[in-house]
PANUTOR-664156 format. One line per field, with one value per residue (C-alpha): z, x, y; residue in one letter. Coordinates in steps of 0.05 Angstrom, whole numbers, plus 5000, padded with zeros to 4 digits. Layout:
pz Z | ... $
px X | ... $
py Y | ... $
lumlum a | ... $
***
This chain:
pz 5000 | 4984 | 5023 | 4990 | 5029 | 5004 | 5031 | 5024 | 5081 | 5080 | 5108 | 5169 | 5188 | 5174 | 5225 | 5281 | 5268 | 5279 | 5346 | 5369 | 5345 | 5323 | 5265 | 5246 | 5266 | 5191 | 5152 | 5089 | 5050 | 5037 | 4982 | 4984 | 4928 | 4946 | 4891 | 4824 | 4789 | 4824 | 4812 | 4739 | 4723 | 4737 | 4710 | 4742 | 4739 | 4728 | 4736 | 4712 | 4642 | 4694 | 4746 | 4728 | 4784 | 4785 | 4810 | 4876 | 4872 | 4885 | 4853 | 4825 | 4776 | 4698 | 4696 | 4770 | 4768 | 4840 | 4833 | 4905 | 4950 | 4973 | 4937 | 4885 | 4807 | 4783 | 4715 | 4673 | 4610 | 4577 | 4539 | 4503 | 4494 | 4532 | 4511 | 4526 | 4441 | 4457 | 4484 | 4513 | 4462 | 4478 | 4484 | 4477 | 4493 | 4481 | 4541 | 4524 | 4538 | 4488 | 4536 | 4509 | 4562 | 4545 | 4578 | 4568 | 4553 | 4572 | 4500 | 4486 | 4418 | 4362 | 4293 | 4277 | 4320 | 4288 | 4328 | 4331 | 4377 | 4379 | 4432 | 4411 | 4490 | 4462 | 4478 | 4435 | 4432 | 4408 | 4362 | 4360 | 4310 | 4341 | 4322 | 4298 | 4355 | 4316 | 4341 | 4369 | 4323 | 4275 | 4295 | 4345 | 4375 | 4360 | 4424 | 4440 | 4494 | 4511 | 4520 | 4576 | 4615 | 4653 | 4585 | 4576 | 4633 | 4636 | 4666 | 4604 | 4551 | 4521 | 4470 | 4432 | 4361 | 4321 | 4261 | 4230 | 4210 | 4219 | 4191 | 4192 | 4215 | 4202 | 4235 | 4173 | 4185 | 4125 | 4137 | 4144 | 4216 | 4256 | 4289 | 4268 | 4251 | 4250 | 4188 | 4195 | 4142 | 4146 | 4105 | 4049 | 4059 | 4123 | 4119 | 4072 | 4058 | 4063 | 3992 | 3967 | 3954 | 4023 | 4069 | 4104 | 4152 | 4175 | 4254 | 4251 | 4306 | 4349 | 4415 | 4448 | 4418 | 4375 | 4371 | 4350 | 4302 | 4279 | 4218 | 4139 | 4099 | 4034 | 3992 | 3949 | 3914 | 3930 | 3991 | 4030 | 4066 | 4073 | 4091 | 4111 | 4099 | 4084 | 4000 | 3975 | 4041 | 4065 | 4125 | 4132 | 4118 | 4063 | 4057 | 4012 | 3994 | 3967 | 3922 | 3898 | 3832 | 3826 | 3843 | 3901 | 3905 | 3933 | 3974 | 3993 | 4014 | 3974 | 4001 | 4071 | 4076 | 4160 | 4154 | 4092 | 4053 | 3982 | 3961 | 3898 | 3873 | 3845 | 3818 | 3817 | 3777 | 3805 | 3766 | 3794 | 3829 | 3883 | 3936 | 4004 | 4048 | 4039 | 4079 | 4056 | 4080 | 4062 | 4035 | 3986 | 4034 | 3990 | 4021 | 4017 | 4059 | 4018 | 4036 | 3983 | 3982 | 4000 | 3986 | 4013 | 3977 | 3969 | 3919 | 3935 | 3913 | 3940 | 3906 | 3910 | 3881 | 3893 | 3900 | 3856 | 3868 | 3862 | 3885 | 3825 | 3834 | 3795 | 3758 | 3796 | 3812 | 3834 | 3892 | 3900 | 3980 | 4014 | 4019 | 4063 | 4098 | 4140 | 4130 | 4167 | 4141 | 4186 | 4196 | 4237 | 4240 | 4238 | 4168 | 4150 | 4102 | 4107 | 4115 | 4114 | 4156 | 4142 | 4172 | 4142 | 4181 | 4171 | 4225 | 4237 | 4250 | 4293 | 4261 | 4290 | 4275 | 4337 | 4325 | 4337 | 4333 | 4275 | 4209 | 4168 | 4119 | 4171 | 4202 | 4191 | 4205 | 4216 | 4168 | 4176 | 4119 | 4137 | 4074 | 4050 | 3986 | 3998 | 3916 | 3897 | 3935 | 3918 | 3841 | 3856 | 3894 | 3828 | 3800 $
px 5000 | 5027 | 5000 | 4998 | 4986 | 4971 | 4983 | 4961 | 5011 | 5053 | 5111 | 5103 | 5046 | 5089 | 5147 | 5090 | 5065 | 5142 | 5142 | 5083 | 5076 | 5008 | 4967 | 4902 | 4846 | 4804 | 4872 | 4893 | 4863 | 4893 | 4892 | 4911 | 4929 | 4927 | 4895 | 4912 | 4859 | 4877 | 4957 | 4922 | 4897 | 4967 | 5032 | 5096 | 5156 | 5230 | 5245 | 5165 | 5201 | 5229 | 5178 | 5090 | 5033 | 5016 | 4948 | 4955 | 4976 | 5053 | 5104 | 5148 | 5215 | 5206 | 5268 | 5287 | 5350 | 5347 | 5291 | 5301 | 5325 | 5390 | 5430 | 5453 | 5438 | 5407 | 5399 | 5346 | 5359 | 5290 | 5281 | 5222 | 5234 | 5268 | 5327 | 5309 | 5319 | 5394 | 5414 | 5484 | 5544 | 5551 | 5612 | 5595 | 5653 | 5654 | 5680 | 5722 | 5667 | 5615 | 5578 | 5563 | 5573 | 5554 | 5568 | 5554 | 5596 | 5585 | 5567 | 5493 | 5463 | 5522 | 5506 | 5578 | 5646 | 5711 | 5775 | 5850 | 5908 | 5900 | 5954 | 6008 | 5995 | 5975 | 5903 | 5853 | 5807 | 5738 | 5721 | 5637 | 5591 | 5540 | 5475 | 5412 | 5366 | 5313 | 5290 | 5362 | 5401 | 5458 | 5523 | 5532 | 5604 | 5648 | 5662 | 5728 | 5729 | 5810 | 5826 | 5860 | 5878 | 5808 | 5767 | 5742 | 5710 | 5666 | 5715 | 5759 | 5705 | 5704 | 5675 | 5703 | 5709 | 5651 | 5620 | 5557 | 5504 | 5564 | 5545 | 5608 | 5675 | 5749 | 5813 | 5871 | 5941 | 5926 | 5987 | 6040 | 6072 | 6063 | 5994 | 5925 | 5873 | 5807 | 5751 | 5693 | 5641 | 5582 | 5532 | 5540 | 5570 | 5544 | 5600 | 5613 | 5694 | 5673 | 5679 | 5604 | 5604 | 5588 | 5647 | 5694 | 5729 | 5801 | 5826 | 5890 | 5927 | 5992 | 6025 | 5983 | 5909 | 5867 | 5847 | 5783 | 5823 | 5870 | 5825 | 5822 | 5758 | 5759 | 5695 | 5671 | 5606 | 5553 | 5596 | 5554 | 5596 | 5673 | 5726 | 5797 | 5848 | 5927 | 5910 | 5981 | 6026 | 6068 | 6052 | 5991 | 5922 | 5884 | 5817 | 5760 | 5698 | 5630 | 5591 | 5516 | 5546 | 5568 | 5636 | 5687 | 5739 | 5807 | 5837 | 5905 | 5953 | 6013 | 6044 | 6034 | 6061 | 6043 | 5973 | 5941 | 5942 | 5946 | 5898 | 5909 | 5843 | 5828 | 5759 | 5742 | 5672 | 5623 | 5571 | 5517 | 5493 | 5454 | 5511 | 5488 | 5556 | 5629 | 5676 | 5754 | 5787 | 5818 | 5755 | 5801 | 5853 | 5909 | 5970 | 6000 | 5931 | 5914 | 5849 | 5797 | 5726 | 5661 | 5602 | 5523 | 5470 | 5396 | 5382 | 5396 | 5463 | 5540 | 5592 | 5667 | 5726 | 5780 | 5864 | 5916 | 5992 | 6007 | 5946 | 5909 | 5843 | 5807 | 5738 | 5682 | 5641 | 5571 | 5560 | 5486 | 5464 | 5417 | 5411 | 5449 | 5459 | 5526 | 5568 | 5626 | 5682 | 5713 | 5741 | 5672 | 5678 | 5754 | 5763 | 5810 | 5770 | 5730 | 5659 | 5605 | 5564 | 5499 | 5448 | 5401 | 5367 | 5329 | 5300 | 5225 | 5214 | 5169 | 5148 | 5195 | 5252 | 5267 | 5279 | 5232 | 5258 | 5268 | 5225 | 5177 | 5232 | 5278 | 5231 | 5276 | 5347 | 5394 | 5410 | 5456 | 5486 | 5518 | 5543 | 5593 | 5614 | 5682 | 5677 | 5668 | 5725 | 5776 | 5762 | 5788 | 5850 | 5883 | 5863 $
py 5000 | 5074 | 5137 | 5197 | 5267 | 5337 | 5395 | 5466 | 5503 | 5568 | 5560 | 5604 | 5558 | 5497 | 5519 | 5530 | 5463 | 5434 | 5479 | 5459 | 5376 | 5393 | 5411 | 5442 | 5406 | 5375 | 5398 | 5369 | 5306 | 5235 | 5177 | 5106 | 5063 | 4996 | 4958 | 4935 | 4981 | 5046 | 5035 | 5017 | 5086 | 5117 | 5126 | 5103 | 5158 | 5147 | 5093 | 5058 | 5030 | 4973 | 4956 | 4932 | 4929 | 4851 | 4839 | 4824 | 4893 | 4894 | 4928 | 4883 | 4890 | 4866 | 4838 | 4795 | 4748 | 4732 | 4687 | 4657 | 4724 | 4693 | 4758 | 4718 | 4729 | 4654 | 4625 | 4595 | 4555 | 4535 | 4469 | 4454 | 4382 | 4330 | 4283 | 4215 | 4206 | 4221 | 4156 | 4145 | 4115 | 4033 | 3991 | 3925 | 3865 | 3793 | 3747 | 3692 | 3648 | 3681 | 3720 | 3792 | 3857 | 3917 | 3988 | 4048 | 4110 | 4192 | 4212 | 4235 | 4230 | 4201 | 4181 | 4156 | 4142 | 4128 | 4093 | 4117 | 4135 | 4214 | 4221 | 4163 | 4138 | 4067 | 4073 | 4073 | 4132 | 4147 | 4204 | 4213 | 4254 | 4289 | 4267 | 4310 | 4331 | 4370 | 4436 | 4449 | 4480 | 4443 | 4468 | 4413 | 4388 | 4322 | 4286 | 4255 | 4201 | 4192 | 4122 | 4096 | 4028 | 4044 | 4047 | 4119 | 4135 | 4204 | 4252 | 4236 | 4248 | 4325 | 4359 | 4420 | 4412 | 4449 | 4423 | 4453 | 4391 | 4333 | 4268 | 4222 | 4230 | 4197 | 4194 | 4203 | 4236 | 4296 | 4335 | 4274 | 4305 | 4243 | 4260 | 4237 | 4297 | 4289 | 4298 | 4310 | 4315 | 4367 | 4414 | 4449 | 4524 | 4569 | 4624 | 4673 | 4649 | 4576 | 4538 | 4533 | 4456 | 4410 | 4415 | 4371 | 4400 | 4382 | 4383 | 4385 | 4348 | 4355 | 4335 | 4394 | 4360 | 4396 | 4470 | 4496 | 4554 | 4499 | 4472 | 4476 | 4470 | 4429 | 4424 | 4356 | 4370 | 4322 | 4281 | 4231 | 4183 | 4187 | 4129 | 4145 | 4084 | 4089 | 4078 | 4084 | 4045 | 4102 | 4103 | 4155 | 4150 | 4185 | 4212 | 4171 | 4209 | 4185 | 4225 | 4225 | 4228 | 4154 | 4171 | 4160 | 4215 | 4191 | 4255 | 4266 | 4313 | 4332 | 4398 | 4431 | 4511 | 4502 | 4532 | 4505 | 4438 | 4430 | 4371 | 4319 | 4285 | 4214 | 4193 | 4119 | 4100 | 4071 | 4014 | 4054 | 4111 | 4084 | 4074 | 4099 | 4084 | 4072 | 4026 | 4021 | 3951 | 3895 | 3853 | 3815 | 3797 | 3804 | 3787 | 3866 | 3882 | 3935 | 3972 | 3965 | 3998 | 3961 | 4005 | 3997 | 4010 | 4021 | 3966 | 3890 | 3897 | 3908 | 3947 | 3918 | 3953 | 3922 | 3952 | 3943 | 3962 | 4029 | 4065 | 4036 | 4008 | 3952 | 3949 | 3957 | 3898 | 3883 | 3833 | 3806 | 3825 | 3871 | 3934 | 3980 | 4045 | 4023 | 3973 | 3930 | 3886 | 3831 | 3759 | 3746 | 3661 | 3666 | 3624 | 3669 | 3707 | 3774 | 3776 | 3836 | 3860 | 3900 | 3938 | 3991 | 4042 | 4100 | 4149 | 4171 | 4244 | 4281 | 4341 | 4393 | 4348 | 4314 | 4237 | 4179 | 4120 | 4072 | 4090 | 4052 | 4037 | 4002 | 3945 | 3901 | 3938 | 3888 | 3823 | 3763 | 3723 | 3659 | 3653 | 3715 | 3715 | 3680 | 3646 | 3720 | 3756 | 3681 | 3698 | 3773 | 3759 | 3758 | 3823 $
lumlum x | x | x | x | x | x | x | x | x | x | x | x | x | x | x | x | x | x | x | x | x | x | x | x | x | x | x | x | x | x | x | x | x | x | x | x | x | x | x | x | x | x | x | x | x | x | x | x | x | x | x | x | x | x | x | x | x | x | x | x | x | x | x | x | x | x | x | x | x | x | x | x | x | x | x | x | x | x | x | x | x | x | x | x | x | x | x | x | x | x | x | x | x | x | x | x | x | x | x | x | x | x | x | x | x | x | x | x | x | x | x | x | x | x | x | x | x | x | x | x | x | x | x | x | x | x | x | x | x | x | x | x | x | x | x | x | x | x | x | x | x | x | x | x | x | x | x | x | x | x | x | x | x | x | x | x | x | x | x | x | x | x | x | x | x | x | x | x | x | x | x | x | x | x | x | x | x | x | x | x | x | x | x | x | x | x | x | x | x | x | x | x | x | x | x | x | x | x | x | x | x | x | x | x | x | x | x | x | x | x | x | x | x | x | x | x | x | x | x | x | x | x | x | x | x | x | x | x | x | x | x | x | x | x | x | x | x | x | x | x | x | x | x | x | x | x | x | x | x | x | x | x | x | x | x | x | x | x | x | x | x | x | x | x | x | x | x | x | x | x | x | x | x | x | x | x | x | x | x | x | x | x | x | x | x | x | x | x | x | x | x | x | x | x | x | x | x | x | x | x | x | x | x | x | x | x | x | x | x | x | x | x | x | x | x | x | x | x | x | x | x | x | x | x | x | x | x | x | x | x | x | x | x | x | x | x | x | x | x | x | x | x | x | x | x | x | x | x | x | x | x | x | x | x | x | x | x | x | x | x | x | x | x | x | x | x | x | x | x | x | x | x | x | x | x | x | x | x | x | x | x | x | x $
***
């Protein structure tokens, strides 16, 4: 409530009322304001722009940052949606007796995870692509969990590496200095001195880590998967890029100034132009090891291509299969000869974005083959 009192007085009067301690008897008139509708019809001076009459009729400040009067300025960070569709990254292990364990690691929402030694400590770490999240925005961070002899634990798991809309990520040595960098593919161009093509960015690395300023942006028009493998045997791995276009583009590094890479390009042909993901291993298990590609795709159908000597690839060839959006190569039954593995996946959408699950498309994600194509890959061990 706020009393306010007029006065009519001349001063004379006024000092004989101080004198005295009293006042003419009926003198003067008074108004309270104590309600929202009488603070309502007025105007608040001065300082008005930052304080409103509620209802209850209080004053009260527009903006308040000490929500719970301990003197201390608190914060509130809205979300709109929860993030139970981020689900932690898994390591699953196989005992020696065939029982499976799984646990989990500290990384929220990945698409895509790619293994190296980033630190030459001889532990493996764990580089991780963000994954989408819908009404959050795309310029999401890659997540490196540091290896160690206790696994990778939480407290060793950071993220600090920008990428705008990341959707796969390889570990290849780019600059030939001794230490893996990281690349990570993304969208197409969102900065003005950014090539206009989809980027891939490169993160470099050293014996300090990575830096978020120490990068290099290289452009391939129409990339959708990318594969890093050491193509030519000396001693670093190069960069493998998929195109829309029915293409692979072999990327590697051929002079570094210190700040900037100069790139040579390969294309390799594709039979089609249906290939959805791109895997570079040995799948012929030649006896110099040398990585070939194994593509996915979305008809019933496996693309093989096959290395030669001398960073020369063979003819493309078509392997009957399934379809697939990722794909594995491995000695699974331990004959001795590589076998593929293939899933295919596609994500429902609510409609701001945010993920729900498995699509209509991918009912059946996963498919086994107990029969790889060993005749196949034994007929191309001679190319």
């Amino acid at each position: 409530m706020i009393t306010f009192s007029q006065r009519t007085i001349s001063p004379l009067l006024l000092g004989l009322m101080f004198l005295s301690g009293t006042a003419p008897a009926g003198y003067g008139q008074r108004w309270v304001d104590d309600s929202f509708d009488d603070f309502a019809s007025g105007t608040l001076d001065a300082a008005g722009q930052n304080i409103y009459v509620s209802r209850d009729g209080k004053v009260r400040t527009i903006n308040r940052f000490d929500f719970n009067d301990d003197v201390h300025l608190d914060l509130i960070f809205n979300c709109t949606h929860n993030t139970y569709q981020m689900l932690p990254a898994t390591l699953g292990t196989l005992t020696p007796n065939g029982l499976v364990h799984s646990q989990e690691i500290a990384v929220e929402g990945s698409q895509h995870l790619t293994l190296g030694d980033l630190n030459a400590d001889g532990y493996t770490d764990a580089v991780f692509c963000p994954d989408r999240i819908g009404v959050h925005h795309g310029r999401r961070f890659l997540s490196i969990a540091w290896g160690g002899a206790d696994g990778w634990p939480a407290h060793r798991v950071n993220g600090v590496l920008p990428m705008n809309a990341a959707v796969d990520v390889e570990i290849a040595d780019l600059n030939h200095d001794g230490w893996p960098d990281i690349a990570v593919l993304g969208a197409g161009r969102w900065r003005a001195d950014q090539p206009s093509e989809r980027i891939i960015r490169i993160y470099f690395g050293s014996q300090d880590g990575f830096s978020v300023i120490d990068y290099q942006d290289l452009a391939v028009a129409g990339a959708l998967d990318i594969s890093a493998a050491d193509f030519d045997k000396d001693g670093a791995r190069d960069l493998a890029v998929l195109g829309n276009d029915g293409k692979i583009t072999m990327i590697g590094a051929t002079e570094f100034d210190g700040t900037k890479l100069t790139f040579r390009r390969t294309e390799i042909s594709l039979p089609g132009k249906h290939a959805l993901c791109l895997t570079a291993s040995d799948a012929v298990a030649d006896p110099e090891n040398r990585p070939d590609f194994v593509l996915g795709t979305s008809q019933e159908t496996v693309y093989l291509v096959a290395a030669k000597v001398g960073r020369k690839w063979g003819q493309a060839h078509i392997i009957s299969g399934f379809a697939a959006s990722h794909m594995a190569v491995g000695d699974l039954d331990g004959d001795g000869h590589p076998d593929l593995a293939l899933t295919k996946f596609s994500a429902a959408r609510a409609a701001g974005g945010e993920q729900a699950g498995f699509g209509k498309e991918a009912e059946t994600s996963c498919t086994s083959c107990e029969a790889p194509p060993a005749a196949f890959i034994g007929n191309l061990q001679s190319v």
